[in-house]
C-alpha positions in Angstrom: 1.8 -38.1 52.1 2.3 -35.2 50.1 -0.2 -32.4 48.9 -1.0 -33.7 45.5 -1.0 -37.5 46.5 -3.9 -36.3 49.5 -5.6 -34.6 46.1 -5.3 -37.5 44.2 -6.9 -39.8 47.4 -9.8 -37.1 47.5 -10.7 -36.9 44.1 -10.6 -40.6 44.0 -12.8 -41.0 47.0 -15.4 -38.4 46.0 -15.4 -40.1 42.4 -16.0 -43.7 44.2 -19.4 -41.5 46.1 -20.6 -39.9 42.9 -20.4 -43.4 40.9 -22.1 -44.8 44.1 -25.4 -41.9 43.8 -25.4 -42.0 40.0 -25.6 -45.8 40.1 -28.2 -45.4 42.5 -30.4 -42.8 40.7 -30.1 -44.7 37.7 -31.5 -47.7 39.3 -34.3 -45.5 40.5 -35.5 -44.0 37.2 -36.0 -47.2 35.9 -37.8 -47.9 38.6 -39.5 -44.6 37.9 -40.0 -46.1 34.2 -42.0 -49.0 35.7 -44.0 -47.1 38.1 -44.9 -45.2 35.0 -46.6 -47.2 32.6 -48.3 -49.2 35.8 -49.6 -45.6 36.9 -48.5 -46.3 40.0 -48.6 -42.7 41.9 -48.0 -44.0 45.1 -44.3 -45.1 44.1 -43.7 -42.5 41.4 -44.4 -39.8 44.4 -41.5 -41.7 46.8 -39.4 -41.7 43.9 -39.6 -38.3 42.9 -38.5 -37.8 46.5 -35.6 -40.0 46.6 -34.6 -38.5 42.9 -34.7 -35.2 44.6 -32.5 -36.1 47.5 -29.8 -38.0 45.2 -30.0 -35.0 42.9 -29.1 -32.9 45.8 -26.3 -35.0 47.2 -25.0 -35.5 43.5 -24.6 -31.7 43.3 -22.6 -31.3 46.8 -20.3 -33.7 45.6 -19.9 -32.5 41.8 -18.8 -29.3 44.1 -16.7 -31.3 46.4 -14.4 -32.6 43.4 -14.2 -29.5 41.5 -12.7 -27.3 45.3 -10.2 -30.6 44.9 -9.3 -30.3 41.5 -9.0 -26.3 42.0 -6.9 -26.9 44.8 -4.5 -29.0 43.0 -4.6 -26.3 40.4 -7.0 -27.3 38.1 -10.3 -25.4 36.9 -13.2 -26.4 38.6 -15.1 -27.8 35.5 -15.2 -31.0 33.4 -12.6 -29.5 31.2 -10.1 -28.9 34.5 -10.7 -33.2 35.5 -9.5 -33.5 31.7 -7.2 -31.8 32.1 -6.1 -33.7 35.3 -6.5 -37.2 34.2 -4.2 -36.6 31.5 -1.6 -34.8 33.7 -2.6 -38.1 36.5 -1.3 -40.8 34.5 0.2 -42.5 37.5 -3.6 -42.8 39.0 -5.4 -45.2 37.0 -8.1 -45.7 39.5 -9.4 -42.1 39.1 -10.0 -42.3 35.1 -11.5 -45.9 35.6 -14.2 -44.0 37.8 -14.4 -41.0 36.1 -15.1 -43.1 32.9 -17.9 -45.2 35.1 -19.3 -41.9 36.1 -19.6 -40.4 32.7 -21.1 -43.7 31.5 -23.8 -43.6 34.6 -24.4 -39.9 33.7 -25.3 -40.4 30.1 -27.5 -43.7 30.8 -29.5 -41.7 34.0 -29.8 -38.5 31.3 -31.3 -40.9 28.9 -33.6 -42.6 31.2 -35.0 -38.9 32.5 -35.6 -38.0 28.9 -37.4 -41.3 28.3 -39.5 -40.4 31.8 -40.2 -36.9 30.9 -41.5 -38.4 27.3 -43.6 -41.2 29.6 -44.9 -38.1 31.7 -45.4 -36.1 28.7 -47.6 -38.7 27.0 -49.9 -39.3 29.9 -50.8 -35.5 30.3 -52.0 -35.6 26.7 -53.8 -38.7 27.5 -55.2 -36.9 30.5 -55.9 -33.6 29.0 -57.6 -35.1 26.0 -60.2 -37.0 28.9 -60.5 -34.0 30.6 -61.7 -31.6 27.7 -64.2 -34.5 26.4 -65.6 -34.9 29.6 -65.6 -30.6 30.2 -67.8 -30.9 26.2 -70.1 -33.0 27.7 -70.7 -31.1 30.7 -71.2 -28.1 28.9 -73.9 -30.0 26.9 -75.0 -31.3 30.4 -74.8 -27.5 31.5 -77.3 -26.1 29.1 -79.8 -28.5 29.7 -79.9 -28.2 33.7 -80.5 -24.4 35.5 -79.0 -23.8 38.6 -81.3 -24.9 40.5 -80.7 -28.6 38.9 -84.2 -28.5 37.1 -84.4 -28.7 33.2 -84.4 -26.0 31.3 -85.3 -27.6 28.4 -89.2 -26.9 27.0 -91.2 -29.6 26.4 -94.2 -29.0 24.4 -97.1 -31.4 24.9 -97.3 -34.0 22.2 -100.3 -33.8 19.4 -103.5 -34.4 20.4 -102.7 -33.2 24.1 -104.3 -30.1 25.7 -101.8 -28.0 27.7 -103.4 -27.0 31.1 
C-alpha cells in the first residue's frame, strides 16, 4: 500500500467517524428541540453535556482530516477536500461521505439555530414574568418597612376619635 492509497483509507475512515458524531449530534438537538418546549431542564442539562462532548470530538477529527489532506498535499481547509475529491476520482466512497457529512452539517446548523430561537423565546417569556413580578414587589415594597410593618397611614374613619 502506497502513500496516497494509506491517505485515501484515512481520510475515508475519519470521514466514516465524523458522519458517525454529526449523525449523532443531530439526533441529539432534536432531542434538545423536544426537551425544549416540554421545559424539561433535567434532560436539556445532559444534553448540553453530551452536545459539548460531540462538539469536542467533532473538532479533533475536523483536525485529524485536514493533517491527512495536508499530508497528501492538500490545504487543510474545506477548499483543500475540494480540491481532493475532484483530483480522487478513483475513490467514490470518500465523496459519498463527504456529501453525507455536509448534508448532516447543514441539517445540525439548522436545528441549533431553531434551539437558540426556542431558548431565545423562553428568556423573553421569563424576563417579561420576572419584571412583572419585580413591579409588584416594588408596589409591595412601599407599603411594608423593614421591619415588615405597614407603612401605610391609616386615618380613623369619620365619626371615630383617635386616641
Amino acid at each position: 500500500m502506497n502513500t496516497r492509497s494509506s491517505g485515501h483509507t484515512a481520510i475515508q475512515q475519519c470521514l466514516q467517524e465524523e458522519v458517525s458524531i454529526m449523525s449523532s449530534l443531530a439526533d441529539l438537538l432534536k432531542k434538545e428541540q423536544s426537551a425544549l418546549i416540554e421545559s424539561d431542564v433535567v434532560q436539556l442539562n445532559d444534553y448540553t453535556q453530551s452536545k459539548g462532548q460531540l462538539v469536542v470530538k467533532m473538532n479533533e477529527l475536523e483536525k485529524k482530516r485536514n493533517r491527512f489532506l495536508n499530508d497528501l498535499g492538500f490545504n487543510a481547509d474545506i477548499e483543500g477536500m475540494q480540491a481532493y475529491l475532484q483530483q480522487a476520482v478513483d475513490t467514490p466512497d470518500i465523496a459519498k461521505s463527504w456529501d453525507a457529512l455536509l448534508e448532516l452539517t447543514a441539517q445540525a446548523k439548522e436545528d441549533n439555530r431553531t434551539n437558540g430561537s426556542l431558548i431565545n423565546r423562553r428568556l423573553s417569556l421569563n424576563q417579561a414574568t420576572l419584571n412583572l413580578l419585580q413591579q409588584n414587589t416594588n408596589q409591595a415594597g412601599s407599603m411594608y418597612g423593614p421591619n415588615g410593618q405597614s407603612t401605610v397611614k391609616t386615618t380613623p374613619g369619620k365619626g371615630y376619635i383617635a386616641t
